[in-house]
N, CA, C and O atoms as a CHARMM CRD file, in Angstrom:
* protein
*
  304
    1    1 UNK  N    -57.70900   1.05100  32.56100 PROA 1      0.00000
    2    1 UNK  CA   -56.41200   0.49700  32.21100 PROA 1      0.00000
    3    1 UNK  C    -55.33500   1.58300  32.21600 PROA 1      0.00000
    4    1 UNK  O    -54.25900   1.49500  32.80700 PROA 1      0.00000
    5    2 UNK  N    -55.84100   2.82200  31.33900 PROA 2      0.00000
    6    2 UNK  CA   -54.51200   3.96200  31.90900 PROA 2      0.00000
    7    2 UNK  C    -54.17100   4.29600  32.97700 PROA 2      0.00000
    8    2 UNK  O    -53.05500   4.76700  33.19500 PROA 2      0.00000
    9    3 UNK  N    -55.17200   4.09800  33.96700 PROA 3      0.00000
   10    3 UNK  CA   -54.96000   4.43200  35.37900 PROA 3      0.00000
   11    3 UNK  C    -54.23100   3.89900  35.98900 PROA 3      0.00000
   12    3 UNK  O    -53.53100   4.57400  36.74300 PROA 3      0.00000
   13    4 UNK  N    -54.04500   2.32300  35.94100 PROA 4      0.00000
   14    4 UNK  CA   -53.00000   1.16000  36.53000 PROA 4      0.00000
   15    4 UNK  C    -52.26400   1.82000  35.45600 PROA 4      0.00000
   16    4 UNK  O    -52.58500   2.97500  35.73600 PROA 4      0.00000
   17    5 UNK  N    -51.47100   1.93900  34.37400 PROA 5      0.00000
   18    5 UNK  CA   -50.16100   2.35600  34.14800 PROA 5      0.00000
   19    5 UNK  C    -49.68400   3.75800  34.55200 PROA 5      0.00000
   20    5 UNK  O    -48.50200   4.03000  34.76600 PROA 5      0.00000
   21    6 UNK  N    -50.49500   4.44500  34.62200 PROA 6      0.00000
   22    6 UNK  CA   -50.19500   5.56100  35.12000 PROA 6      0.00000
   23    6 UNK  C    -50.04500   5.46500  36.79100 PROA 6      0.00000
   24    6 UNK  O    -49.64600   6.49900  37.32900 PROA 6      0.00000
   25    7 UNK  N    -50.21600   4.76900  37.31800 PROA 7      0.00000
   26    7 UNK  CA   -50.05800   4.39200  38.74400 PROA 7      0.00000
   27    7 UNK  C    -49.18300   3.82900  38.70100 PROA 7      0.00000
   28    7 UNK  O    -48.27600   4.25800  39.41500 PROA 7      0.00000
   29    8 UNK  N    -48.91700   2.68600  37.96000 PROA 8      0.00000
   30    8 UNK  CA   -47.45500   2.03900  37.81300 PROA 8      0.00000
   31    8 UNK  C    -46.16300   2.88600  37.13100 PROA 8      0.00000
   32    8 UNK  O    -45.05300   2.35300  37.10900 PROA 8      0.00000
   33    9 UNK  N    -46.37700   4.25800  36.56700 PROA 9      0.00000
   34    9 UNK  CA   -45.73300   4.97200  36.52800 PROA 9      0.00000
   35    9 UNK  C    -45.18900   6.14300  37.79900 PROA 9      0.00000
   36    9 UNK  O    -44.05100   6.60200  37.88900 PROA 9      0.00000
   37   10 UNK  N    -46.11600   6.38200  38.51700 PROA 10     0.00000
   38   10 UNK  CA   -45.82700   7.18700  39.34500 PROA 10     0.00000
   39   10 UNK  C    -45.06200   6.46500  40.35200 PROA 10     0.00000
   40   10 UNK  O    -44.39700   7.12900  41.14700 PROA 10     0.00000
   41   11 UNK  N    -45.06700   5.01500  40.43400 PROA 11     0.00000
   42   11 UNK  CA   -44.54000   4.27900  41.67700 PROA 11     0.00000
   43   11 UNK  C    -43.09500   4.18700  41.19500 PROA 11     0.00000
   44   11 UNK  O    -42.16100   4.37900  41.97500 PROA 11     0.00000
   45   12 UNK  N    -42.85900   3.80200  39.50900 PROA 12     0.00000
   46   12 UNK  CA   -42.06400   3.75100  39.32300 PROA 12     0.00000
   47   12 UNK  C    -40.80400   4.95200  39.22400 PROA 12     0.00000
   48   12 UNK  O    -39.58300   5.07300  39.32500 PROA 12     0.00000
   49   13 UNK  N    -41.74700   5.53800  39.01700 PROA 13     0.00000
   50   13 UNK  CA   -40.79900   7.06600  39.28100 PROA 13     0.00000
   51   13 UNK  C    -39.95100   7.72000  40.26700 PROA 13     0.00000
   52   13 UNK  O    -38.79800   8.14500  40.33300 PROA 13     0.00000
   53   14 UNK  N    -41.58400   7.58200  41.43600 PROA 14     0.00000
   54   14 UNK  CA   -41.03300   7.87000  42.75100 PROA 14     0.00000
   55   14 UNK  C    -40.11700   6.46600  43.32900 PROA 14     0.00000
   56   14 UNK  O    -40.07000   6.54800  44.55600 PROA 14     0.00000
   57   15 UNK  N    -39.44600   5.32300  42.87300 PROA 15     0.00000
   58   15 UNK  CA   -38.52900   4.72500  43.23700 PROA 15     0.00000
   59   15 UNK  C    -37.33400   4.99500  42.40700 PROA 15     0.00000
   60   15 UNK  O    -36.24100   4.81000  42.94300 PROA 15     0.00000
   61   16 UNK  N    -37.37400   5.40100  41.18800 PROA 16     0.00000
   62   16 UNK  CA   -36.04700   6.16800  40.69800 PROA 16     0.00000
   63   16 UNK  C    -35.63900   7.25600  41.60000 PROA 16     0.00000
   64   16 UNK  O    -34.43900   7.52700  41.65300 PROA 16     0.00000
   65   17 UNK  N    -36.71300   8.10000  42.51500 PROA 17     0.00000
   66   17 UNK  CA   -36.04200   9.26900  42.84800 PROA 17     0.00000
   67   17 UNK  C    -35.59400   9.19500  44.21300 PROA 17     0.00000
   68   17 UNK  O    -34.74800   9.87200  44.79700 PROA 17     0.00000
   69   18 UNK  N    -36.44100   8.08900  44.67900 PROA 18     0.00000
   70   18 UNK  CA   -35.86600   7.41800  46.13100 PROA 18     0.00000
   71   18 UNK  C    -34.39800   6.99200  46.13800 PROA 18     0.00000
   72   18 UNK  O    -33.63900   7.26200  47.06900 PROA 18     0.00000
   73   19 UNK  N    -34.02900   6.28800  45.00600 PROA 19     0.00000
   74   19 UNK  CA   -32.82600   5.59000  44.47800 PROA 19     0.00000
   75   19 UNK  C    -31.82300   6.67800  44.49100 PROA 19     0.00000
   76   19 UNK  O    -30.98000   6.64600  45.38700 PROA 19     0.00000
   77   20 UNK  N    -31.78400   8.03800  43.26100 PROA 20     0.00000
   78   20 UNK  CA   -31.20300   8.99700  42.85400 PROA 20     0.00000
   79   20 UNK  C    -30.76100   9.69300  44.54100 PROA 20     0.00000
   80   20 UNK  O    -29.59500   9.88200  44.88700 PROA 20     0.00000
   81   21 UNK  N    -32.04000  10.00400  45.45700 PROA 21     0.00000
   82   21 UNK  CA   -31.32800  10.61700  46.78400 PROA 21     0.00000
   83   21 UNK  C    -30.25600   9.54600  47.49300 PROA 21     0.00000
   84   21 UNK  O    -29.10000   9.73800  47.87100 PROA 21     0.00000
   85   22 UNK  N    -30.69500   8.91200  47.51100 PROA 22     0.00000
   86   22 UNK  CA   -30.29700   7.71900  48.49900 PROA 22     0.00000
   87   22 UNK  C    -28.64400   7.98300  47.97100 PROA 22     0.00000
   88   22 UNK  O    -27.74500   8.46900  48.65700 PROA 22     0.00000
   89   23 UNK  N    -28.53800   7.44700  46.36800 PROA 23     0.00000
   90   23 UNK  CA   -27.23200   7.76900  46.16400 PROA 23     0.00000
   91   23 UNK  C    -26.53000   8.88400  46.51700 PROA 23     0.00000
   92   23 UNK  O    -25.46400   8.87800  47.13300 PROA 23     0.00000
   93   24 UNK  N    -27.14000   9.86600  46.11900 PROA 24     0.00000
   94   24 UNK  CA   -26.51300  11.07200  46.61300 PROA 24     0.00000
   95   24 UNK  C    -25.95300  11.32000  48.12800 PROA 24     0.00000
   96   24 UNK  O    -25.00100  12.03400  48.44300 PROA 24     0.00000
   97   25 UNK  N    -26.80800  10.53200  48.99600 PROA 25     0.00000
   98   25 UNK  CA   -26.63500  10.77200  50.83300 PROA 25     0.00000
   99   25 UNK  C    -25.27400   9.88400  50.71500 PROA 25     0.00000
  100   25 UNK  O    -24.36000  10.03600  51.52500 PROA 25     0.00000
  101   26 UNK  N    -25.21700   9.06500  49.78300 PROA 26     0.00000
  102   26 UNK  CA   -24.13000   8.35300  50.32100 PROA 26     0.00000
  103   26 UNK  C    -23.04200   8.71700  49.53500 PROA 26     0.00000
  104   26 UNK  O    -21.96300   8.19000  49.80400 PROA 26     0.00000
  105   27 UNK  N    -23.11000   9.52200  48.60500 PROA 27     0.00000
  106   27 UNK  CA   -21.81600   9.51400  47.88300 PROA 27     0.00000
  107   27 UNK  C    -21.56200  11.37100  48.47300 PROA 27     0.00000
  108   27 UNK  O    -20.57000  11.92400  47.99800 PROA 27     0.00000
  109   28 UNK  N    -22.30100  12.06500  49.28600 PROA 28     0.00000
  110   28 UNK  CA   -21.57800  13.06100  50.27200 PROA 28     0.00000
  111   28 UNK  C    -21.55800  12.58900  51.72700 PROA 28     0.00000
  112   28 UNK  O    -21.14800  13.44700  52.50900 PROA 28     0.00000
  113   29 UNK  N    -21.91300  11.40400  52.27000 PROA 29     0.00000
  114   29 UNK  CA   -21.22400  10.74100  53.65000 PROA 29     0.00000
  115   29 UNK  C    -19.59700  10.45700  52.82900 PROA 29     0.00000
  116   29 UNK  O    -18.55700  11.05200  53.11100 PROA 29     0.00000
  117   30 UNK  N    -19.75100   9.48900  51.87300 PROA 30     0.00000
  118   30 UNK  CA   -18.62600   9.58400  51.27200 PROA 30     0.00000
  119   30 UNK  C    -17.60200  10.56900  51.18400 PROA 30     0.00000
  120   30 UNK  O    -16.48700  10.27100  51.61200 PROA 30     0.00000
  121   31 UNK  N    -17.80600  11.71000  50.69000 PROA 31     0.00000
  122   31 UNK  CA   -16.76900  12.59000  50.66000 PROA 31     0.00000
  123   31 UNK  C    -16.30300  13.26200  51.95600 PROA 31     0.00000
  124   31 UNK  O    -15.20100  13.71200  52.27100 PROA 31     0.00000
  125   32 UNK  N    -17.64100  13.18700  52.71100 PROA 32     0.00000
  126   32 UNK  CA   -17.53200  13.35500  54.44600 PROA 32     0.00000
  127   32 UNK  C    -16.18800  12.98300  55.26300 PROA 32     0.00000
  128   32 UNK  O    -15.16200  13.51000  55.69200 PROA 32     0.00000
  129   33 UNK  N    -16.74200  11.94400  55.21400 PROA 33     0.00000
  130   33 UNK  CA   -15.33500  10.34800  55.38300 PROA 33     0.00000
  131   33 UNK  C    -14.27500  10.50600  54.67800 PROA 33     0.00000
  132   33 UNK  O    -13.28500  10.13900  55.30900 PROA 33     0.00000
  133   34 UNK  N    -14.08900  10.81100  53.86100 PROA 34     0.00000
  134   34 UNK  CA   -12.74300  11.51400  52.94400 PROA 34     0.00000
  135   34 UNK  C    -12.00600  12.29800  53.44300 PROA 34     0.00000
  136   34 UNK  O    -10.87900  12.17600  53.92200 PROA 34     0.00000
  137   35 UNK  N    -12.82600  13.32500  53.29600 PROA 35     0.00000
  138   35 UNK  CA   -12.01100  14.37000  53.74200 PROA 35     0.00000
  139   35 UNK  C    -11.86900  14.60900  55.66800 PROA 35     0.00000
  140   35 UNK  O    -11.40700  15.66100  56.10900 PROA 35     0.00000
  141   36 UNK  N    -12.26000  13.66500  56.44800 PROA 36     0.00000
  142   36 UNK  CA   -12.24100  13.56800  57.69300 PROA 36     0.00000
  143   36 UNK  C    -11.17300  12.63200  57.50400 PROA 36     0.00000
  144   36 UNK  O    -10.35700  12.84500  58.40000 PROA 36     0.00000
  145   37 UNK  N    -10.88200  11.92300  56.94200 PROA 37     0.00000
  146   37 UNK  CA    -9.22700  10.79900  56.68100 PROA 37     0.00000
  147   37 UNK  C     -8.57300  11.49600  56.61700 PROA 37     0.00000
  148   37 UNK  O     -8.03600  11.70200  57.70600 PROA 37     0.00000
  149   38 UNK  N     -8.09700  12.33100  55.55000 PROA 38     0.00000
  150   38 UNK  CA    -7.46000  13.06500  54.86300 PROA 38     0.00000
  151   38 UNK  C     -6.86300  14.19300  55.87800 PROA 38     0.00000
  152   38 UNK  O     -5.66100  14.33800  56.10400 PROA 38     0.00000
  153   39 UNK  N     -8.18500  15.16500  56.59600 PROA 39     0.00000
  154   39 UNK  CA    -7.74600  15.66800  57.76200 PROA 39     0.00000
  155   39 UNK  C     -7.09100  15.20900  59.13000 PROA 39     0.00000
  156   39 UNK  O     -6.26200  15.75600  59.85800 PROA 39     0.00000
  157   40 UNK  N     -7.80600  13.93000  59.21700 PROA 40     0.00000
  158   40 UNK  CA    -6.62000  13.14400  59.89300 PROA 40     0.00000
  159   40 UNK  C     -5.38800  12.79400  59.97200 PROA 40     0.00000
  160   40 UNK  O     -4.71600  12.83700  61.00200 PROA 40     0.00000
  161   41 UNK  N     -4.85700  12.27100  58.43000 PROA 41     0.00000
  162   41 UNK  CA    -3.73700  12.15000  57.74100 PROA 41     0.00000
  163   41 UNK  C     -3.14100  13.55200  57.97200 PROA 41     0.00000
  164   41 UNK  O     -2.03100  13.35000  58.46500 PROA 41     0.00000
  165   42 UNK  N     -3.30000  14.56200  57.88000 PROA 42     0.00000
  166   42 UNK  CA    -2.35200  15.58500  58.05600 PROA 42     0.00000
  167   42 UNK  C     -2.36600  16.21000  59.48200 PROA 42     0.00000
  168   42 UNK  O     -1.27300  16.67000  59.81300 PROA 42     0.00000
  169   43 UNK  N     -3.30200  16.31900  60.34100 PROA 43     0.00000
  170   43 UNK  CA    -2.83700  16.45700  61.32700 PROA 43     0.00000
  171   43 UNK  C     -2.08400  15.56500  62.11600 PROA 43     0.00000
  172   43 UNK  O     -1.22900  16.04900  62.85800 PROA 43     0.00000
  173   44 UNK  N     -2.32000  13.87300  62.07200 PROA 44     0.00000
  174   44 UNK  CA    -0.80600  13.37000  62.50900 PROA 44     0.00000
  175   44 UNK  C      0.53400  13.22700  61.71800 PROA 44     0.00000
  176   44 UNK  O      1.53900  12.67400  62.16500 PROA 44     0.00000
  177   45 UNK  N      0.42100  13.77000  60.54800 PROA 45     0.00000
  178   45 UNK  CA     1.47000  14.20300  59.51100 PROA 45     0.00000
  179   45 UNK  C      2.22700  15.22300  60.30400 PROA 45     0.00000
  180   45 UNK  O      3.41900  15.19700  60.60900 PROA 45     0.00000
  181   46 UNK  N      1.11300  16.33500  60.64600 PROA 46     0.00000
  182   46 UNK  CA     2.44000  17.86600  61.07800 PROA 46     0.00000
  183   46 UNK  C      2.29600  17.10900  62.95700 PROA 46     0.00000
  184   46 UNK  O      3.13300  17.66800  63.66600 PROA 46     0.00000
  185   47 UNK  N      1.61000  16.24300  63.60700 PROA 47     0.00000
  186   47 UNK  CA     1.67700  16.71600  65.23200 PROA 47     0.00000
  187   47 UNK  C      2.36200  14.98000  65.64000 PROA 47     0.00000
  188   47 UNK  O      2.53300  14.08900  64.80800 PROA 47     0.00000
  189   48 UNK  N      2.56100  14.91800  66.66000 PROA 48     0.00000
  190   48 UNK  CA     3.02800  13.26400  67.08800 PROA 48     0.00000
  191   48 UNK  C      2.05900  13.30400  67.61300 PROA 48     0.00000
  192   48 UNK  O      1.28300  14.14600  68.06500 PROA 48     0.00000
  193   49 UNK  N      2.20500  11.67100  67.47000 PROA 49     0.00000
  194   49 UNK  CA     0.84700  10.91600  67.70000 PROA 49     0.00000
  195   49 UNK  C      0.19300  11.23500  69.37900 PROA 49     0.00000
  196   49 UNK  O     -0.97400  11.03500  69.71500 PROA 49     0.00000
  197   50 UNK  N      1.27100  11.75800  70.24100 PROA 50     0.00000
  198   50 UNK  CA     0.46900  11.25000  71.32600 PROA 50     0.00000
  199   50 UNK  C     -0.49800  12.43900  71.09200 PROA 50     0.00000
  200   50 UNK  O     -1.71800  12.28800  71.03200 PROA 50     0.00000
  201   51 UNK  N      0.28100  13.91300  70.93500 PROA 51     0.00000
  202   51 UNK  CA    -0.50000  15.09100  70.92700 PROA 51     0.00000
  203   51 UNK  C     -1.60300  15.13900  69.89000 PROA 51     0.00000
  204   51 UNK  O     -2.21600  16.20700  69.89000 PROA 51     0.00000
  205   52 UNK  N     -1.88900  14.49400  69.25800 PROA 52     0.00000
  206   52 UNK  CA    -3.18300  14.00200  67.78600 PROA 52     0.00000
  207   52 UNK  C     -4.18800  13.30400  69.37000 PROA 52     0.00000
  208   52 UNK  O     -5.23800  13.79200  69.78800 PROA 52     0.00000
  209   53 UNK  N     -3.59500  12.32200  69.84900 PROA 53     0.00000
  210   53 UNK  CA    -4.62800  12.01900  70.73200 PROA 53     0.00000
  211   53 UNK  C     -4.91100  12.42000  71.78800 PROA 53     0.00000
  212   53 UNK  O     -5.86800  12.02100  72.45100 PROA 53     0.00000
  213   54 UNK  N     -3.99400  13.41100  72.16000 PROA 54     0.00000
  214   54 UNK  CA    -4.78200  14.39300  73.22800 PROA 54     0.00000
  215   54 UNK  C     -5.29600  15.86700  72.83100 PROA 54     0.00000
  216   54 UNK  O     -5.45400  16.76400  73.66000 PROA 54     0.00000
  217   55 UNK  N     -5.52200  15.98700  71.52700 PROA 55     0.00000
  218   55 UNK  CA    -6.51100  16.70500  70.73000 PROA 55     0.00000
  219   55 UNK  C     -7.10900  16.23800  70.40800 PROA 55     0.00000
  220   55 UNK  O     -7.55900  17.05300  69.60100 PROA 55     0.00000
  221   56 UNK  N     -7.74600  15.30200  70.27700 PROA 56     0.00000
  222   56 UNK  CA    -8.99800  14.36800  70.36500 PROA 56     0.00000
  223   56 UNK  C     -9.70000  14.35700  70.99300 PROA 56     0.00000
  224   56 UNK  O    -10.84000  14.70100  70.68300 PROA 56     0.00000
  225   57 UNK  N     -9.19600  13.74900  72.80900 PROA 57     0.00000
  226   57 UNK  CA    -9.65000  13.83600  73.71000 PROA 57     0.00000
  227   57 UNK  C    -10.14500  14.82700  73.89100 PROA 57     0.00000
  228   57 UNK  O    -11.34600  14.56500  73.82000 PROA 57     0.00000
  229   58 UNK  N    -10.02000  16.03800  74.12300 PROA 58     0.00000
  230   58 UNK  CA    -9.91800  17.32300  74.19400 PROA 58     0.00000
  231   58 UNK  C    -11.42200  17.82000  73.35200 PROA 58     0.00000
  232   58 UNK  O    -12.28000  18.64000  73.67800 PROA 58     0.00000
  233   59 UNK  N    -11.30000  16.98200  72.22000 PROA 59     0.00000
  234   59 UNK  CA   -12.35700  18.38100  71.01600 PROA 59     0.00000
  235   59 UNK  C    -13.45400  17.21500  71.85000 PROA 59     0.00000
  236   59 UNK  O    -14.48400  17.86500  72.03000 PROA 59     0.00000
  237   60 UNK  N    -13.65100  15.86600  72.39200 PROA 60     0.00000
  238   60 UNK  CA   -14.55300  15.09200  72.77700 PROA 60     0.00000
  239   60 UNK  C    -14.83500  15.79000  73.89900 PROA 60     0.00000
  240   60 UNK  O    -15.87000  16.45400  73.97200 PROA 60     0.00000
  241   61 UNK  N    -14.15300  15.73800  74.67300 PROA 61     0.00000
  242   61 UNK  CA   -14.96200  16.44800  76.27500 PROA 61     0.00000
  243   61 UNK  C    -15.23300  17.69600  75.92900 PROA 61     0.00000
  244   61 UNK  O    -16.16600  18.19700  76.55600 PROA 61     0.00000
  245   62 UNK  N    -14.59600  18.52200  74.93900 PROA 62     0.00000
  246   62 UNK  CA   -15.83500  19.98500  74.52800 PROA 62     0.00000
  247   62 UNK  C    -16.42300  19.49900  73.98200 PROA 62     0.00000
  248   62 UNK  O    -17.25400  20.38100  74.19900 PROA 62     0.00000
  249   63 UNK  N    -17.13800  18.57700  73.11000 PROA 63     0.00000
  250   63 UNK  CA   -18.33600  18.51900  72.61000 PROA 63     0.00000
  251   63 UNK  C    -19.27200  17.63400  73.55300 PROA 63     0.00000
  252   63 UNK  O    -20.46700  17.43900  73.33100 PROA 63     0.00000
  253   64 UNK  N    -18.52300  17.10400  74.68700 PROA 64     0.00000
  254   64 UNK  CA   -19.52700  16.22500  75.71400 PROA 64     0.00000
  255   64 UNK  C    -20.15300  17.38700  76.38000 PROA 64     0.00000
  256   64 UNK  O    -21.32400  17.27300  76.74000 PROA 64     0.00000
  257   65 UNK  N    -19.28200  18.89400  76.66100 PROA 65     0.00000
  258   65 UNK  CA   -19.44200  19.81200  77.55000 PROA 65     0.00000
  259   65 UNK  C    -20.67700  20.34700  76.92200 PROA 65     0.00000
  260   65 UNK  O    -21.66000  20.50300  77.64600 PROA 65     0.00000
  261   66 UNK  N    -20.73800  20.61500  75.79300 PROA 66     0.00000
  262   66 UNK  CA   -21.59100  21.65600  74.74900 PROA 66     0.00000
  263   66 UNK  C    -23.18800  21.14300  74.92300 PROA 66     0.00000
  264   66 UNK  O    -24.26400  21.74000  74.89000 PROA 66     0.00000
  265   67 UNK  N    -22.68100  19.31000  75.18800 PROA 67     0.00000
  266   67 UNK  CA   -23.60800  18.67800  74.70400 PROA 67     0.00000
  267   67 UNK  C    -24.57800  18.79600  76.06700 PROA 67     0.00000
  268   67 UNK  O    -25.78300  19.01400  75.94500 PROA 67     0.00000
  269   68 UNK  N    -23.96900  18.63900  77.31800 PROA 68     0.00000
  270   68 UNK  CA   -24.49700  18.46900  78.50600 PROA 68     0.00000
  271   68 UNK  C    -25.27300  20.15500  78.65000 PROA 68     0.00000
  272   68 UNK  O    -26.47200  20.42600  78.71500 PROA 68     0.00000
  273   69 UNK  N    -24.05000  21.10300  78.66400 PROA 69     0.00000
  274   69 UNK  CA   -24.89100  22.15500  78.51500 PROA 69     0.00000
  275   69 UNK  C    -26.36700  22.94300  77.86000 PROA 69     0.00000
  276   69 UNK  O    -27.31600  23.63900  78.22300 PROA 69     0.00000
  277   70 UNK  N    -25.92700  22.43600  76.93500 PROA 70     0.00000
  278   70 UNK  CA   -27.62900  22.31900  75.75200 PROA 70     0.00000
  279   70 UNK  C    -28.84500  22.02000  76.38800 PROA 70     0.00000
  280   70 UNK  O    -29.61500  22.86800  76.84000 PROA 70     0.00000
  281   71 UNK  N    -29.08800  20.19600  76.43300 PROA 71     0.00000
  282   71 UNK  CA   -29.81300  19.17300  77.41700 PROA 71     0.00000
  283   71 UNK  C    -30.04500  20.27900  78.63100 PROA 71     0.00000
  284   71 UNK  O    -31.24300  20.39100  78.89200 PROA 71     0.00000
  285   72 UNK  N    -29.05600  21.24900  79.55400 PROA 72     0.00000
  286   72 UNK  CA   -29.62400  21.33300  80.58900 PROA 72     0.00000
  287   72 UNK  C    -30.39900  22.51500  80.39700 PROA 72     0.00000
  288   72 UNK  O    -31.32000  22.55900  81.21200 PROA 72     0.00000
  289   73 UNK  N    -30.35900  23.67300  79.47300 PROA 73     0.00000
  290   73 UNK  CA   -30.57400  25.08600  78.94800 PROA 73     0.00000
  291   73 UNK  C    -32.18200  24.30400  78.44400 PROA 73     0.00000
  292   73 UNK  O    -33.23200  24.34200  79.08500 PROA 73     0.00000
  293   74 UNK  N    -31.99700  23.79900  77.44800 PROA 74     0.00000
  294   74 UNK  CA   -33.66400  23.38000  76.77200 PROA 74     0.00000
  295   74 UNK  C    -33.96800  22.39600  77.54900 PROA 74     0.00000
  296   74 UNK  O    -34.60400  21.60300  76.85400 PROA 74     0.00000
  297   75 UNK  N    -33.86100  21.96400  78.70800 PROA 75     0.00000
  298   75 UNK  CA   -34.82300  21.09400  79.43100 PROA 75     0.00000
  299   75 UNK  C    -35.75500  21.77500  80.35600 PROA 75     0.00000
  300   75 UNK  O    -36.71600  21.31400  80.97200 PROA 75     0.00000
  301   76 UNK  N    -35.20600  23.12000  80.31600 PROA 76     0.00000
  302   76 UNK  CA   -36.45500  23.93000  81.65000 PROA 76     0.00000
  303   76 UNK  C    -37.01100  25.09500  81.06800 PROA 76     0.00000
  304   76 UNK  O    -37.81900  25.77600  81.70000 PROA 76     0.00000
């Protein structure tokens, strides 16, 4: 009989701590997302809009570039 509660303790535990991370992943995606708004908000604050979106474009095709480059370096 201690064994089933003590088993029903450990399950229960390890789902508090499943719970406790879980929150945590989401409440720093959260602040992630925040402060990626926020940085948004001020760079089309100081730049006009078109130049916000052709610094966009821009940081995307370097990271498409980075990305293609990588893939071709660790594929051989």
């Amino acid at each position: 009989m201690e064994s089933i509660h003590s088993f029903d303790s450990a399950i229960e535990n390890f789902g508090d701590n499943q719970k406790k991370e879980a929150q945590a992943s989401i409440q720093r995606y959260q602040s992630d997302k925040r402060s990626e708004l926020e940085q948004t908000v001020s760079d089309l604050q100081n730049n006009s809009f078109d130049n916000y979106v052709e610094n966009v474009k821009l940081d995307g095709e370097i990271d498409s570039e980075i990305h293609n480059i990588l893939t071709e370096v660790f594929s051989h």
